[in-house]
Backbone as CSV, one residue per row, in Angstrom:
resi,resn,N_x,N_y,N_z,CA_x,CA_y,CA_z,C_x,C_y,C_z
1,UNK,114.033,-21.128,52.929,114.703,-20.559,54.098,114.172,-19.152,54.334
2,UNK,113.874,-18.711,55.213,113.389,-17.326,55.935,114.391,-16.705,57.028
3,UNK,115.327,-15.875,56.347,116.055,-15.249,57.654,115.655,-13.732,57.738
4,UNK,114.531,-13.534,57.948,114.255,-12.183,57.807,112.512,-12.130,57.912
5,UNK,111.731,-11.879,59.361,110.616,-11.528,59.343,110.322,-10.102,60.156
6,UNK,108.651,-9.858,60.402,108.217,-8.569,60.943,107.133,-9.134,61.731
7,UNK,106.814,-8.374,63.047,105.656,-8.795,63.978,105.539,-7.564,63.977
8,UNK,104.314,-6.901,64.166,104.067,-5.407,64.452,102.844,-5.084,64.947
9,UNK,102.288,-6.668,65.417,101.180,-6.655,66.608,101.577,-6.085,67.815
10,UNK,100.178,-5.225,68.302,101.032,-5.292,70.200,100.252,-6.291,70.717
11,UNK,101.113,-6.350,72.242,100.235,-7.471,72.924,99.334,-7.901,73.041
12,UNK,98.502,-7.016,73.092,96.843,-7.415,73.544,96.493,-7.909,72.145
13,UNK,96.833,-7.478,71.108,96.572,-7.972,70.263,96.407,-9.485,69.733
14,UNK,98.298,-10.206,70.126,98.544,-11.097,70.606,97.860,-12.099,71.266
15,UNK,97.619,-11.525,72.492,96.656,-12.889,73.437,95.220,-12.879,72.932
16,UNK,94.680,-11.668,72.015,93.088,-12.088,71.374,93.671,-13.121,70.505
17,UNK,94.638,-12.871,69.298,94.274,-14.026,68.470,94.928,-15.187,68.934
18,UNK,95.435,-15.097,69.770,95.969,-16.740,69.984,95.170,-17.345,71.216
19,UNK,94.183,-16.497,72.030,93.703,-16.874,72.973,94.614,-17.057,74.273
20,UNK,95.868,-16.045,74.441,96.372,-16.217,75.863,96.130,-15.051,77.251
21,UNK,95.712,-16.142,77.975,95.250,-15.102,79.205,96.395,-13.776,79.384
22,UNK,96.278,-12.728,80.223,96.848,-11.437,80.601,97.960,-12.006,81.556
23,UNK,97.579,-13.188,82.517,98.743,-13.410,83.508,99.811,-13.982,83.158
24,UNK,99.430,-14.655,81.765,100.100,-15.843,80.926,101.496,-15.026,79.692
25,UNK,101.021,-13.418,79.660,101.795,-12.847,79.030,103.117,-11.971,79.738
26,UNK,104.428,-12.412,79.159,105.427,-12.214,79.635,106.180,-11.376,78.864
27,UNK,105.473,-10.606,77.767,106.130,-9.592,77.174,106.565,-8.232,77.922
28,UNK,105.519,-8.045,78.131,105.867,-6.688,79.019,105.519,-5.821,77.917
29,UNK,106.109,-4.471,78.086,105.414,-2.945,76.547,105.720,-3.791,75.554
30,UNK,105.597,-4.615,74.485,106.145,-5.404,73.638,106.037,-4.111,72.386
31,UNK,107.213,-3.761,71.887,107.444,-2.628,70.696,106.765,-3.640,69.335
32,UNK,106.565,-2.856,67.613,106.961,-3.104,66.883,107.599,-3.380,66.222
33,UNK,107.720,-4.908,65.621,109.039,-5.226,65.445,109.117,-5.709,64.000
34,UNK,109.708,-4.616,63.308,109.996,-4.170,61.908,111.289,-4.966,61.133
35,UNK,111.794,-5.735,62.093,112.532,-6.708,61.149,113.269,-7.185,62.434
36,UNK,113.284,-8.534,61.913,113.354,-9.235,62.932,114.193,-10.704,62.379
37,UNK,115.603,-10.402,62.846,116.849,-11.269,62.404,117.498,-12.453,63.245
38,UNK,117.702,-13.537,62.711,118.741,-14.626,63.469,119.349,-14.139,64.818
39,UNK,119.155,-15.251,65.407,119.436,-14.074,67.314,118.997,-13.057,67.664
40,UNK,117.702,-12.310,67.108,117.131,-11.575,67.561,115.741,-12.239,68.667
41,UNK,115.351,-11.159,69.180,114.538,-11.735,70.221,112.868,-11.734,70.091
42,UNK,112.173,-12.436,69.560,110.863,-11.982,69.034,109.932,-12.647,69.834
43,UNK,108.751,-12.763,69.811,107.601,-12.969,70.629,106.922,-14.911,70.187
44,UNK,106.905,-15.495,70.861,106.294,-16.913,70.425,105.229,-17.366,71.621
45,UNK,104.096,-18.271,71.109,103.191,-18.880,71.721,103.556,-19.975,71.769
46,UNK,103.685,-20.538,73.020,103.682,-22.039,74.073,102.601,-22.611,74.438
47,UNK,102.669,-23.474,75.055,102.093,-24.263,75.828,102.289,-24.936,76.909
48,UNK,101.594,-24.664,77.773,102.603,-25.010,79.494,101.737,-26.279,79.259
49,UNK,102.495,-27.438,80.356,101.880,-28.962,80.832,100.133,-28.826,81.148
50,UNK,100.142,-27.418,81.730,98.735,-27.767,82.343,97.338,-27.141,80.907
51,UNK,98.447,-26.907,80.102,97.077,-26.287,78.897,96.982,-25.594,78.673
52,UNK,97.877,-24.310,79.434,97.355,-23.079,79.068,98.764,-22.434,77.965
53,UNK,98.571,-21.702,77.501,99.081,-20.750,76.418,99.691,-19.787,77.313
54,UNK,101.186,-19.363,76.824,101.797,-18.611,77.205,102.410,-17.596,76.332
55,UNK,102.933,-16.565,76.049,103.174,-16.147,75.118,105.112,-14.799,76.006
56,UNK,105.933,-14.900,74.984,106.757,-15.058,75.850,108.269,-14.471,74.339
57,UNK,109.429,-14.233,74.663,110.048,-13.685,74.350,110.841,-14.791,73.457
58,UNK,111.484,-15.059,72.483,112.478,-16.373,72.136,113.738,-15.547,71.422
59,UNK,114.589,-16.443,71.578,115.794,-16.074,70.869,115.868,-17.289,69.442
60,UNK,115.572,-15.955,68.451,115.406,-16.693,66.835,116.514,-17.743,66.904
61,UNK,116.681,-18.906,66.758,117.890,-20.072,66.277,118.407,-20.757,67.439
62,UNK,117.818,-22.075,67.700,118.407,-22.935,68.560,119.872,-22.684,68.189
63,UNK,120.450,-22.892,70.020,121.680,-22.396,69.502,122.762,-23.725,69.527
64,UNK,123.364,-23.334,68.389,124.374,-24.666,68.094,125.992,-23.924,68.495
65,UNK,126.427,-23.959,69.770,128.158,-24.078,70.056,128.904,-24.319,69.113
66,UNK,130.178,-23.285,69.390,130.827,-23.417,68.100,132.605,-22.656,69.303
67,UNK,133.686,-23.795,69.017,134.678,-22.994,69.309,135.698,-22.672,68.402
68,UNK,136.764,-21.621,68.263,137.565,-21.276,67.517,138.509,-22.116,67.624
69,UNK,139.080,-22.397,65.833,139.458,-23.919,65.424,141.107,-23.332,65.943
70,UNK,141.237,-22.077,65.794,142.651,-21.875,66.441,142.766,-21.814,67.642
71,UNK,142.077,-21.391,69.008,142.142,-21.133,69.997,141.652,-22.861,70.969
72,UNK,140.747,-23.129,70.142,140.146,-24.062,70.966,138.668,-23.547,71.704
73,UNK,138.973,-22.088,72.067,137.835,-21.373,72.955,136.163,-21.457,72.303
74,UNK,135.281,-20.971,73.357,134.337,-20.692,72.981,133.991,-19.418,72.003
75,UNK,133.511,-19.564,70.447,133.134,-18.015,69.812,131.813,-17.799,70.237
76,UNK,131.451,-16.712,69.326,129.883,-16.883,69.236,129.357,-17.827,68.866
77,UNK,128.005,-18.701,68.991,127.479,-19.618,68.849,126.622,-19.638,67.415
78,UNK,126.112,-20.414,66.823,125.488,-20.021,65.285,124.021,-20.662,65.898
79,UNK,123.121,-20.087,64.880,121.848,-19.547,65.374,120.764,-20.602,64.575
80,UNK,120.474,-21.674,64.593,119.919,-22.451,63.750,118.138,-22.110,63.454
81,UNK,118.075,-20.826,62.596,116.613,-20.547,62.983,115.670,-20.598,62.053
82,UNK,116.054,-22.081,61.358,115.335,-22.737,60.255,115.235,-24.122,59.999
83,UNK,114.012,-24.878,60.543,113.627,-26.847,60.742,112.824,-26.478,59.210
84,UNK,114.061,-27.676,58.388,113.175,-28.263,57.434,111.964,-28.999,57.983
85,UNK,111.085,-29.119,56.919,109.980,-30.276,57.219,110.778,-31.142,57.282
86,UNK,111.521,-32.068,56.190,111.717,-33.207,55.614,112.651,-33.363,56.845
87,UNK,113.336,-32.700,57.766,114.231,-33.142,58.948,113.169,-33.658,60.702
88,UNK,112.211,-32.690,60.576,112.007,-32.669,61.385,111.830,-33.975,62.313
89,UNK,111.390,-35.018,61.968,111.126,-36.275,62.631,112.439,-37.479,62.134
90,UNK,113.525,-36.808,61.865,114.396,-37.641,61.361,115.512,-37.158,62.180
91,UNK,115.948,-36.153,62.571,117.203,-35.572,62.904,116.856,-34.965,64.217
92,UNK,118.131,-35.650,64.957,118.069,-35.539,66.282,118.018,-34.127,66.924
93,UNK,118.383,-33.196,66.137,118.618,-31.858,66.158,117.387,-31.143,66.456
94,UNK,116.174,-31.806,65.450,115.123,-30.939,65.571,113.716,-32.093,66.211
95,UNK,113.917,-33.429,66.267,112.976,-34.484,66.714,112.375,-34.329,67.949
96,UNK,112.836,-34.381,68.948,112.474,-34.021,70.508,111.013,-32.987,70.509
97,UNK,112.242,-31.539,69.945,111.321,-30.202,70.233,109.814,-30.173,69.363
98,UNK,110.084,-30.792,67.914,108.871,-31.161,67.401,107.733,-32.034,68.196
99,UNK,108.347,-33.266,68.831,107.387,-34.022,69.425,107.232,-33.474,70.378
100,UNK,107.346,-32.306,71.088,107.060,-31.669,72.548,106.996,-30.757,72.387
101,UNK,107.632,-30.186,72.135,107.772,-28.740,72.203,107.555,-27.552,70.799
102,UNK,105.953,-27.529,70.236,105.658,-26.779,69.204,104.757,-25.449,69.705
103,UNK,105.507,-24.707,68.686,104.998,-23.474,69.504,104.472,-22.380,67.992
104,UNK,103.941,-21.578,68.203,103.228,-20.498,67.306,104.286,-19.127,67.561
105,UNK,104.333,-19.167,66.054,105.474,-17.581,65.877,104.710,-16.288,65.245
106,UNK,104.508,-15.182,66.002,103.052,-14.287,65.400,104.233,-13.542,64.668
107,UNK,103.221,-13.263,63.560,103.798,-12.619,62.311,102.892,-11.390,61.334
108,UNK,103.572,-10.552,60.822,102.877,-9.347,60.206,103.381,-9.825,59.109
109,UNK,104.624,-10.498,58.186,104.941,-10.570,56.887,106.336,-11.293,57.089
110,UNK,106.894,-11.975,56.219,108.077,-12.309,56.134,108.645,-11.821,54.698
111,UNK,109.998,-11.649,54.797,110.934,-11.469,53.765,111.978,-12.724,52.786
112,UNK,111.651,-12.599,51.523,112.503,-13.332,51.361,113.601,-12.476,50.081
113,UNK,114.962,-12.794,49.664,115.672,-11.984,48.999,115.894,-12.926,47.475
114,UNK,116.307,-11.985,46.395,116.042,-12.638,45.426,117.108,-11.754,44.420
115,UNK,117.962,-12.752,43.959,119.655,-12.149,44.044,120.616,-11.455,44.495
116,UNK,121.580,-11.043,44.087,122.647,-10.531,44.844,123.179,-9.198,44.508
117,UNK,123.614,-8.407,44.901,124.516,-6.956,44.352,123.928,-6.374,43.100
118,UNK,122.945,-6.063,43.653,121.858,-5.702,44.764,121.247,-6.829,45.029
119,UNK,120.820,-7.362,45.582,119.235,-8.207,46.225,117.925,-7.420,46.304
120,UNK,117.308,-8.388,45.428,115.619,-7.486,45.920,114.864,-8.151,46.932
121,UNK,114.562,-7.452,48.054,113.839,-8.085,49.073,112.159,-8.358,49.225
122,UNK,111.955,-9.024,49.104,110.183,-9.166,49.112,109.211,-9.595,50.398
123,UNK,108.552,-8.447,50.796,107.744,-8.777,51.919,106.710,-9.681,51.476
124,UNK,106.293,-10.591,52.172,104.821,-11.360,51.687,104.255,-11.473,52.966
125,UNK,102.993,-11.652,52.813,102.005,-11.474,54.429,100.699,-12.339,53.795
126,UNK,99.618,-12.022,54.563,98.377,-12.861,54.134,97.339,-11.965,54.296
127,UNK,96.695,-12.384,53.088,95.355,-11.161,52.766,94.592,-10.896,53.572
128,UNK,93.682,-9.819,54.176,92.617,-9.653,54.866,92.589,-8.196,54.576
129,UNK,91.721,-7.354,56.080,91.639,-6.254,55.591,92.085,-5.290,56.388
130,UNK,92.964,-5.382,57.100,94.148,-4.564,57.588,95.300,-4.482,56.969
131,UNK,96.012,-3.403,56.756,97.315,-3.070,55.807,98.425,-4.490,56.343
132,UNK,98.266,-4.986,57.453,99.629,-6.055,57.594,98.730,-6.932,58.500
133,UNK,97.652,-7.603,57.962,97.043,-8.924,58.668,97.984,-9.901,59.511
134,UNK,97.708,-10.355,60.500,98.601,-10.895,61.463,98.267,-12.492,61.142
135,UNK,99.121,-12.840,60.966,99.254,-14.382,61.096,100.173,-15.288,61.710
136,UNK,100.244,-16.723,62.303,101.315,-17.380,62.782,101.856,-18.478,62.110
137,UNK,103.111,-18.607,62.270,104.148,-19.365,61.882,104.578,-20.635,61.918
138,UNK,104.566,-21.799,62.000,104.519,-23.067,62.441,105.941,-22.876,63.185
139,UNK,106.376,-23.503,64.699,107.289,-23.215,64.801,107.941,-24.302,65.955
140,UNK,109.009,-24.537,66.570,109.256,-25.544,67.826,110.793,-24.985,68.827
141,UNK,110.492,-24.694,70.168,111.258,-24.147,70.716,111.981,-25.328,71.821
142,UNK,113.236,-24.521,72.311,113.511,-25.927,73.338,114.255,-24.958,74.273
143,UNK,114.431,-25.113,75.664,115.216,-23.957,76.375,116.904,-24.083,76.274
144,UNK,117.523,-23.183,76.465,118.894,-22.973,75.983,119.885,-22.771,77.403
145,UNK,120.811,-23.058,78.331,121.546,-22.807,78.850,122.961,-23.718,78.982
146,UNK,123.895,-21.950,78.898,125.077,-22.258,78.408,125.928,-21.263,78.082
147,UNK,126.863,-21.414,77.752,127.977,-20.176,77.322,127.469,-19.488,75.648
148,UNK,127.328,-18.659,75.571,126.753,-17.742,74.443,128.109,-16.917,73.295
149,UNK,128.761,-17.495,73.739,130.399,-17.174,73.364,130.568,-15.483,74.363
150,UNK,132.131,-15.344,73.810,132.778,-14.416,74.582,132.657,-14.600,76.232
151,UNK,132.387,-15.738,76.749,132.477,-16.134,78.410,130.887,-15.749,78.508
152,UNK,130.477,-15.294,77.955,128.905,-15.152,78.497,127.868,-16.621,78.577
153,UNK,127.086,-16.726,80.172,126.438,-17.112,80.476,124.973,-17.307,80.372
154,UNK,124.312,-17.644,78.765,122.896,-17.519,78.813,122.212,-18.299,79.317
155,UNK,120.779,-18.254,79.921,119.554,-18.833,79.960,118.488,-18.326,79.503
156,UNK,118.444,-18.838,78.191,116.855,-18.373,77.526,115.697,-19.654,76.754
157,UNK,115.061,-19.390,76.358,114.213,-19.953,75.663,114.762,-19.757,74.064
158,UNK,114.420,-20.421,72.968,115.091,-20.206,71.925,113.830,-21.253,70.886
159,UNK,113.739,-20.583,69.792,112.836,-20.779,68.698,113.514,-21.250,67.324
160,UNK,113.127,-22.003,66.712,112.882,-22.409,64.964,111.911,-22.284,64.243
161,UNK,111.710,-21.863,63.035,110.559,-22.087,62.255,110.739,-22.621,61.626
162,UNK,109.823,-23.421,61.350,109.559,-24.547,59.997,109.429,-24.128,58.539
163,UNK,110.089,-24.123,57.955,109.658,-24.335,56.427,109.579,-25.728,55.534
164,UNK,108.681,-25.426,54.670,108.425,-26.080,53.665,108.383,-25.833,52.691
165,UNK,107.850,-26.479,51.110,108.165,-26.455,50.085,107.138,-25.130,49.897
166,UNK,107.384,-24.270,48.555,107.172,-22.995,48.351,105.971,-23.370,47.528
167,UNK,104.993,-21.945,47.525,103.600,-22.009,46.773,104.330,-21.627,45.471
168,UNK,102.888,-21.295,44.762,103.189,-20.661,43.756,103.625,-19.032,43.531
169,UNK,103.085,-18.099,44.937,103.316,-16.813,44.795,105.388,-16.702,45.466
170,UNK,105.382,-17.454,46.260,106.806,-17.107,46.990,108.174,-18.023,46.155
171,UNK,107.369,-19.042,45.315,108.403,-19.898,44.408,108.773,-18.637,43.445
172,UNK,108.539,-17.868,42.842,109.123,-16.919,42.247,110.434,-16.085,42.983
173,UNK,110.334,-15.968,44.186,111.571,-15.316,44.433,112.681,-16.998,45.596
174,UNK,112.237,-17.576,45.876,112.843,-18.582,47.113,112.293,-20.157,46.165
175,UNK,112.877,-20.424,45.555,112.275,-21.473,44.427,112.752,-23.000,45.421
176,UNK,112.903,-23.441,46.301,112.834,-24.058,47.414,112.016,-24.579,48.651
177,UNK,111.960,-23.399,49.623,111.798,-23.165,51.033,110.433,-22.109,50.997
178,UNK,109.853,-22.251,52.090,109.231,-21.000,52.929,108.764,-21.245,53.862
179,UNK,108.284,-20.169,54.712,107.700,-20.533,56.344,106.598,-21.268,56.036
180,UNK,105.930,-22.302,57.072,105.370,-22.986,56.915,103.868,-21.495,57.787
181,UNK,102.774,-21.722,57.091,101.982,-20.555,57.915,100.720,-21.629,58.282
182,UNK,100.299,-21.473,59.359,99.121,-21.846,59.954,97.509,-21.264,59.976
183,UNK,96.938,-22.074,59.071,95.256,-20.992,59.372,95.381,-21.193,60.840
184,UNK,94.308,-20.183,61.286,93.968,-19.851,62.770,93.394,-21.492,63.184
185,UNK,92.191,-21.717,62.615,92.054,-22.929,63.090,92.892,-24.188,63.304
186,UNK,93.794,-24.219,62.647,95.078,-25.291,63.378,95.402,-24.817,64.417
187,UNK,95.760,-23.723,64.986,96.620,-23.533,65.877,96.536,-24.517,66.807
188,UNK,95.322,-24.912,67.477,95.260,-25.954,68.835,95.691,-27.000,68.476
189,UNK,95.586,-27.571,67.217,95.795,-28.730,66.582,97.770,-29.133,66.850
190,UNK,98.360,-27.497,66.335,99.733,-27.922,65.752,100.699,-27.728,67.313
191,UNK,99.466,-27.007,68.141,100.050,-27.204,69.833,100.095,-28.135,70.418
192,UNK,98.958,-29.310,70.452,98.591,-30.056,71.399,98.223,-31.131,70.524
193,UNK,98.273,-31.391,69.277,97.938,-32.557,68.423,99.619,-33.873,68.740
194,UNK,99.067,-34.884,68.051,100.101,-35.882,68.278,101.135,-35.162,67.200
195,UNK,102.062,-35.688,67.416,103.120,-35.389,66.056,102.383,-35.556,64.762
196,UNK,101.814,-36.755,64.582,101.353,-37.370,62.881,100.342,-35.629,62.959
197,UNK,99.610,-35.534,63.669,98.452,-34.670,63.455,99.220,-33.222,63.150
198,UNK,100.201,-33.085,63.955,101.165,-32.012,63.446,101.397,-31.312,62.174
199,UNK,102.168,-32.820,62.168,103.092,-32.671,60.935,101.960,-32.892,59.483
200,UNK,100.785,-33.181,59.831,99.682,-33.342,58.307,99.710,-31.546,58.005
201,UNK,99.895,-30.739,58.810,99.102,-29.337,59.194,100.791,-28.286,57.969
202,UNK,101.528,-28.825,58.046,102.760,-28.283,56.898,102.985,-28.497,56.000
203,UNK,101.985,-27.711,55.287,101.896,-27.901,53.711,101.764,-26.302,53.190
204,UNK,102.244,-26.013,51.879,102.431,-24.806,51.203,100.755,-23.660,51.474
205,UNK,101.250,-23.026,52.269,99.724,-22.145,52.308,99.596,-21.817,50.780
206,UNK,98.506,-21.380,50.698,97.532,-21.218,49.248,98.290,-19.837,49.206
207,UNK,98.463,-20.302,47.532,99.378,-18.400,47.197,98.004,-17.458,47.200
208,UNK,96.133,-18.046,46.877,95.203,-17.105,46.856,95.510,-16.428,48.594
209,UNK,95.610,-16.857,49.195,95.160,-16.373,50.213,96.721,-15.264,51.220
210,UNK,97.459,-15.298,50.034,99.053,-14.100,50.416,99.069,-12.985,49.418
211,UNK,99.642,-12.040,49.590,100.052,-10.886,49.452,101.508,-10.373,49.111
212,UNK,102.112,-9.836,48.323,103.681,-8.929,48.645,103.042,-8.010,48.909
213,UNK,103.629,-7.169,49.934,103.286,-6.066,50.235,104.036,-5.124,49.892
214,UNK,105.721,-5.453,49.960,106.323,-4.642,49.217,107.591,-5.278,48.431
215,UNK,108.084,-4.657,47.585,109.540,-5.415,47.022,110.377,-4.383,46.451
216,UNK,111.760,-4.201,46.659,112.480,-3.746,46.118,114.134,-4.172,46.832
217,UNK,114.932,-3.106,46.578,116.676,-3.276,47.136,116.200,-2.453,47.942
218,UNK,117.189,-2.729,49.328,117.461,-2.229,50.724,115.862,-2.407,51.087
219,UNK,115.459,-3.188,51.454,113.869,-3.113,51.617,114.087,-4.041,52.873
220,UNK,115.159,-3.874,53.920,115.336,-4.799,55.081,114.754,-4.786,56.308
221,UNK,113.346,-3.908,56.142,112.346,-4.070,57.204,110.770,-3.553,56.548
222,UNK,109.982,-4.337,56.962,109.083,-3.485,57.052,108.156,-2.721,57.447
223,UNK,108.101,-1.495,56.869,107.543,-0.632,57.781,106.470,0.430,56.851
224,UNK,105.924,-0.389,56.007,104.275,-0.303,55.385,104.359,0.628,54.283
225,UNK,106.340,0.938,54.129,106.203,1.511,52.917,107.558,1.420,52.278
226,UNK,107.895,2.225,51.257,109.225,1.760,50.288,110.213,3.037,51.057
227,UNK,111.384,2.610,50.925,112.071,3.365,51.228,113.270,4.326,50.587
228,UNK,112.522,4.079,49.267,113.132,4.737,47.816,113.713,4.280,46.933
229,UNK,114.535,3.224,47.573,114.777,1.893,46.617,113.603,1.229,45.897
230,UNK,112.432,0.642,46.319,111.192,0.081,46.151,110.448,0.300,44.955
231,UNK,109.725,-0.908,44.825,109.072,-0.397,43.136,108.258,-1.133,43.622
């Protein structure tokens, strides 16, 4: 499970490595984004009908409705912003958006936590030779409209990421789960491939080829260095 990543590409950055045209980008000044939580709003690559790549704003966690068991009313809604593999082609929840709708989640590092009171948080990213190499996420979005709790009216787009079973570097702290990460060369594949061709492409990235970049308590963003807690 991954509830806790970082993008800290800017745009242009963005449409070089994923290959999306300038008209196709709907970010706008897109900031650094140093931690990046369940219902938060982060940046994902699409694919429109006609082929082209879009790149575009999502709200982390298909959203699953939820009303208060005393009132009856609408609450806030809970944020589902994690597709097992092993669900994905089985459960109606996440089947559809997989067979249609897969999309690329750009990423500088993800976090995962590793006990409690305190928790130590661990950034991991993928090697190269920039301090926070950019990579993407295996991921599947579906659009959202509807009541957002408290009477509010949303229409957005809304994202999941995939995880799968853990390597050897991230099984040390998440002995389960992790984001599923994509070499560059899949990407066209895990956009526009059939499902089977998809789903071959989610398998444990190679722990040679990741990084921690940092680890310690209170370590709930990152931002390329420790924040005194950190070791």
């Amino acid at each position: 499970m991954c509830n806790l990543y970082s993008n800290t590409m800017p745009a242009a950055a963005m449409r070089q490595l994923f290959s999306i045209d300038a008209a196709q980008d709907a970010l706008g000044n897109a900031e650094p984004l140093l931690a990046i939580f369940p219902k938060g709003m982060a940046p994902i690559v699409g694919m429109s009908d006609d082929g082209t790549r879009w790149l575009q704003n999502a709200h982390w966690g298909f959203v699953m409705p939820q009303v208060s068991k005393k009132t009856g009313k609408p609450i806030q809604p809970k944020a589902v912003n994690n597709a097992r593999d092993d669900k994905l082609r089985t459960s109606s929840f996440w089947k559809k958006s997989f067979e249609e709708r897969r999309c690329l989640i750009p990423a500088t590092s993800f976090c995962e936590a590793k006990g409690r009171n305190p928790a130590t948080y661990v950034w991991f990213g993928a090697t190269g030779d920039e301090p926070r190499p950019p990579f993407a996420l295996a991921g599947i979005w579906r659009a959202y409209k509807g009541n957002y709790g408290g009477g509010d009216l949303r229409e957005m787009i809304t994202s999941s990421m995939v995880t799968t079973t853990p390597n050897a570097l991230t099984k040390k702290t998440h002995p389960d789960r992790m984001p599923a990460i994509l070499a560059p060369e899949d990407y066209a594949q895990w956009l526009t491939g059939s499902p089977d061709e998809a789903f071959d492409l989610i398998q444990p990235f190679p722990a040679e080829r990741m990084v921690i970049h940092q680890q310690g308590e209170g370590l709930k963003s990152d931002h390329g260095g420790f924040d005194g807690n950190g070791s």
